[in-house]
N, C-alpha and C positions, 0 to 999 in steps of 0.2 A: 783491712786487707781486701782489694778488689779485684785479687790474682792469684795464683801460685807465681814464685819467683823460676827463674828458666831451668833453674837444676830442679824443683820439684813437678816442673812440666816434662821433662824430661824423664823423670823418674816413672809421674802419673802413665804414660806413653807405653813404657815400657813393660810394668806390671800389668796395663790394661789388657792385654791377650791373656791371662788367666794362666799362665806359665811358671814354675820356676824359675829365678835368677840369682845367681850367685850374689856374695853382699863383693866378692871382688869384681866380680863383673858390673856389678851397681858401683863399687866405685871409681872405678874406671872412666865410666861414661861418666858420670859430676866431677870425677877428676879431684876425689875427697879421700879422705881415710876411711877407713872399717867403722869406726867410732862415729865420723860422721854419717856414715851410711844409715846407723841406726835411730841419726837423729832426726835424718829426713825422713824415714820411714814413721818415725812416731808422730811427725809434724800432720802425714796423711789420714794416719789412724785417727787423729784427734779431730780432725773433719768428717769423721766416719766412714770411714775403707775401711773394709775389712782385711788385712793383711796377716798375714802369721806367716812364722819360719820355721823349718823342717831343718834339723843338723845334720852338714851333710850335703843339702838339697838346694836352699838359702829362701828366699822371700819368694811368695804369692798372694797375688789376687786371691780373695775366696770364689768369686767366679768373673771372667771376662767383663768389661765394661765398654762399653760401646757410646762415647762420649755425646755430647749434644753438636750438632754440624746446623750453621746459619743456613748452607743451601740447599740442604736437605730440606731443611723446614720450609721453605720458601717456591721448592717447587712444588712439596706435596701440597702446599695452601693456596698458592697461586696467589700469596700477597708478599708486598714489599718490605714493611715498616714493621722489622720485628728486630729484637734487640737479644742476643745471645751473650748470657752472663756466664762466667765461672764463679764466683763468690760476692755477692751481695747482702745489704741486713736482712731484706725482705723483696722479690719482683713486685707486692704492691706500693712498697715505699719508694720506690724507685721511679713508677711510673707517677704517682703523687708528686714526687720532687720535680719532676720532671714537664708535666702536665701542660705548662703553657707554653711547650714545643713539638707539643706530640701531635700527630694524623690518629685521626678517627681511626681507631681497630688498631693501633701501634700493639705488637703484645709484646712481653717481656719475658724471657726463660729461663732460668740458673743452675749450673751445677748443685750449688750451696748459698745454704740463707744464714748467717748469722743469729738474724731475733724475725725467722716467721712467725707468724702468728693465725691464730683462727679467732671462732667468732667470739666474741665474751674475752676478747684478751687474752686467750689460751693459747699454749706454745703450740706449734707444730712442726712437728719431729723430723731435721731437714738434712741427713747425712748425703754426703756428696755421691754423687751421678746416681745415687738411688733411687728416686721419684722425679715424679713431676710436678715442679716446681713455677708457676705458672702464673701472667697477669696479662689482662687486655682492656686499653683504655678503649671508653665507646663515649662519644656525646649522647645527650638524649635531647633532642631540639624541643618536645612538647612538656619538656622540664621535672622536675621532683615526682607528678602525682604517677608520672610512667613508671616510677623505679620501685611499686609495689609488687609488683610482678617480677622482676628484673630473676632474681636468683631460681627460681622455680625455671624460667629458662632457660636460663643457665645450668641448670641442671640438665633437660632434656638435653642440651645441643651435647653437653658433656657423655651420658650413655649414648645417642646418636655416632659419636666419636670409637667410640670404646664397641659398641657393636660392628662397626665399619673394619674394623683389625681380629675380630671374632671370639669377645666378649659378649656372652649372653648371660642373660639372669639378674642384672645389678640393676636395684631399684634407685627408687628417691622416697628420702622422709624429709616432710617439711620441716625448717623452708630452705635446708641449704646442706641437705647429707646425703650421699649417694652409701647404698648397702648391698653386700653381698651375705645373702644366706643368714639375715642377722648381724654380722658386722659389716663397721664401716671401713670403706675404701676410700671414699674420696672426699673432703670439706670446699666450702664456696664461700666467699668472704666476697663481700659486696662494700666499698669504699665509695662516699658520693660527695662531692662538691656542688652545693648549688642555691641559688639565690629565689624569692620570689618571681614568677614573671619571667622567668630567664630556662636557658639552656641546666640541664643536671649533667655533669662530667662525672663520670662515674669509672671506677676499677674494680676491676673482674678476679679476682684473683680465686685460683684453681689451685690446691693440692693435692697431690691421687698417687695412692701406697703402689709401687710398682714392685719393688726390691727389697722389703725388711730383711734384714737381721733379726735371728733371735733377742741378741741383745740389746738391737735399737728397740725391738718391739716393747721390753720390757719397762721403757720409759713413758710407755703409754698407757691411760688408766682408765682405758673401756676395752671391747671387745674388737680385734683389728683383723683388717685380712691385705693381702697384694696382688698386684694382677698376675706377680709368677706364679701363684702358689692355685692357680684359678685357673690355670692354661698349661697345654704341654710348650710350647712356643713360646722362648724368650721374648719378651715387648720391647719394643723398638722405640725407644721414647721421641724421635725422630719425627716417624711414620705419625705415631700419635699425637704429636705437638703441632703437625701440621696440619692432620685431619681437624682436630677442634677448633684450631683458626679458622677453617673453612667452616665448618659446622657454626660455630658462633658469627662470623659476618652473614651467615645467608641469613640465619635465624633473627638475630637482632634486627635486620633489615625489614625483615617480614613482621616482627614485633611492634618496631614503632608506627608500620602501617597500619598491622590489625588488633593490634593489641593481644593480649592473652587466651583470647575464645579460640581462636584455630588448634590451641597446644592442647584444650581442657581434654579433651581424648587422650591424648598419650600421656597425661599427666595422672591420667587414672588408672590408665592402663601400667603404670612405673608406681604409683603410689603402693608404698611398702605395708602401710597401716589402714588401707583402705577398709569399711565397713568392721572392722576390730576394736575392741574396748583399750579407751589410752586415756592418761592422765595427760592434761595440760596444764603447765606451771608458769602462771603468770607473778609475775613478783613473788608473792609470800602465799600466795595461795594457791591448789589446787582444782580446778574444773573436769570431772569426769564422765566420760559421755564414747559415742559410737564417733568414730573418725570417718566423716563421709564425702572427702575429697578437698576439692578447691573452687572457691568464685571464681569470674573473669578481672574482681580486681587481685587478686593473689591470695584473699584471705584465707583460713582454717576455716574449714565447715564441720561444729560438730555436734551431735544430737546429745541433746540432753532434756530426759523428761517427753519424747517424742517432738521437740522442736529442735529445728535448724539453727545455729549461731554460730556466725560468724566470728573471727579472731585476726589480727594481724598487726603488726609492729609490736613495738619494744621487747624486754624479755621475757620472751617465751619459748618456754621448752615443751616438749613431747614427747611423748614414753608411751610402752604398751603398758596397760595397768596389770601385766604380770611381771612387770620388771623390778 
């Protein structure tokens, strides 16, 4: 399914003011029975609406939904080649399948993902018009060795973003999790295509908790937070999907010029664990030491024993070693 069909867009439309509607008046407008009424209704809940009925009252929204708009995002970015989905498996598979028709910075956005994912294969918890659901293809011309860095910027341009709408406080813990107050808000999954000697085609893909649910939250198995829950100000996923467009072209741009030394300042200044005692878990072992920032190639800097070592690629995790 790459849609809702016209009687469940219909329906979506109508609940999305956050109102009361009768199930006659809902069946009216589909032009269905009562019976069917209830079926489109569960069709929505099963994408993750939160919908419930009052007796009496008939169906609501649990609060307003404010859909994703192509031209909204387009002028707040002031870019062309961006691609507005309603239900896809994944925005990063999308722009992978897609790759060898896409413009440099093409991004992708979806109501609902099917099979998101994060990093290590992990599900990422995608109910519909909830979050932001997020991809952006970028070339890298100077190939593979630049995409060490890649997600660490991608993180700043992402707080960048999120400060710009008047979110303060959300950190980055390497090498690809944005935190608020200890929980995470936002994941970066980093996709790369690329050959020796050649150009690295890379995908961007952005997650970031805007609108849980309690009971979406409770499918998740660390500690979480959202940007409503962080602000008096409903988020505008709109406003926000097109500030990070921008944020990520200017940023990238400046990236592949200067590479990662311009960022090492703000990167520290955002680093969540900086100067803190953390466990790093590489494969089957643990490495414990002081957390003391990042190289200009992207690596983990961490003291152990009163030296400096370096860390970076394959799997590894990082923890505060009170966790």
């Amino acid at each position: 399914m790459s849609e809702l069909n016209e009687q469940g867009n219909k329906l979506l439309n109508l609940l999305a003011d956050g109102e009361f509607h009768s199930g006659e008046k809902i069946g009216e407008l589909l032009g269905v029975s009562r019976t069917s009424v209830n079926n489109y209704i569960k069709a929505l809940q099963e994408i993750g609406l939160d919908i419930y009925k009052v007796t009496g009252k008939g169906y609501c929204s649990a609060t307003p939904l404010t859909l994703l708009d192509k031209q909204t995002i387009k002028q707040v970015s002031g870019v062309e080649h961006i691609h507005v989905e309603q239900i896809l498996e994944s925005t990063n598979q999308y722009l992978l399948d897609n790759m060898d028709f896409l413009k440099n910075g093409t991004a992708c956005i979806a109501e609902y993902q099917t099979a998101g994912r994060g990093r290590r294969g992990r599900e990422w918890i995608s109910p519909f018009a909830s979050h932001l659901y997020f991809s952006m293809y970028w070339r890298l011309d100077a190939g593979i060795e630049k995409a060490s860095g890649l997600s660490l910027l991608v993180g700043i341009a992402t707080v960048n973003a999120l400060e710009k709408i008047g979110i303060q406080g959300v950190g980055l813990k390497w090498p690809n999790d944005l935190y608020y107050q200890g929980k995470k808000l936002a994941g970066i999954l980093i996709e790369l295509k690329a050959q020796a000697s050649d150009a690295c085609h890379s995908v961007i893909g952005i997650g970031i908790n805007v609108r849980m649910s309690a009971e979406q939250g409770k499918l998740i198995d660390q500690p979480w937070v959202d940007l409503n829950s962080i602000t008096v100000q409903p988020v505008d996923r709109n406003q926000l999907s097109g500030l990070l467009i921008k944020e990520l072209h200017q940023l990238l741009m400046d990236y592949e010029e200067k590479g990662l030394s311009p960022f090492l300042s703000r990167w520290f200044d955002l680093d969540c664990f900086i100067n803190q005692q953390v466990n790093l878990i590489v494969a089957d072992k643990v490495q414990s030491g002081i957390c003391r920032g990042i190289n200009e190639q992207g690596a983990l800097l961490l003291e152990i024993d009163q030296q400096i070592k370096p860390f970076i690629g394959g799997e590894i995790s990082l923890r505060l070693a009170n966790n």
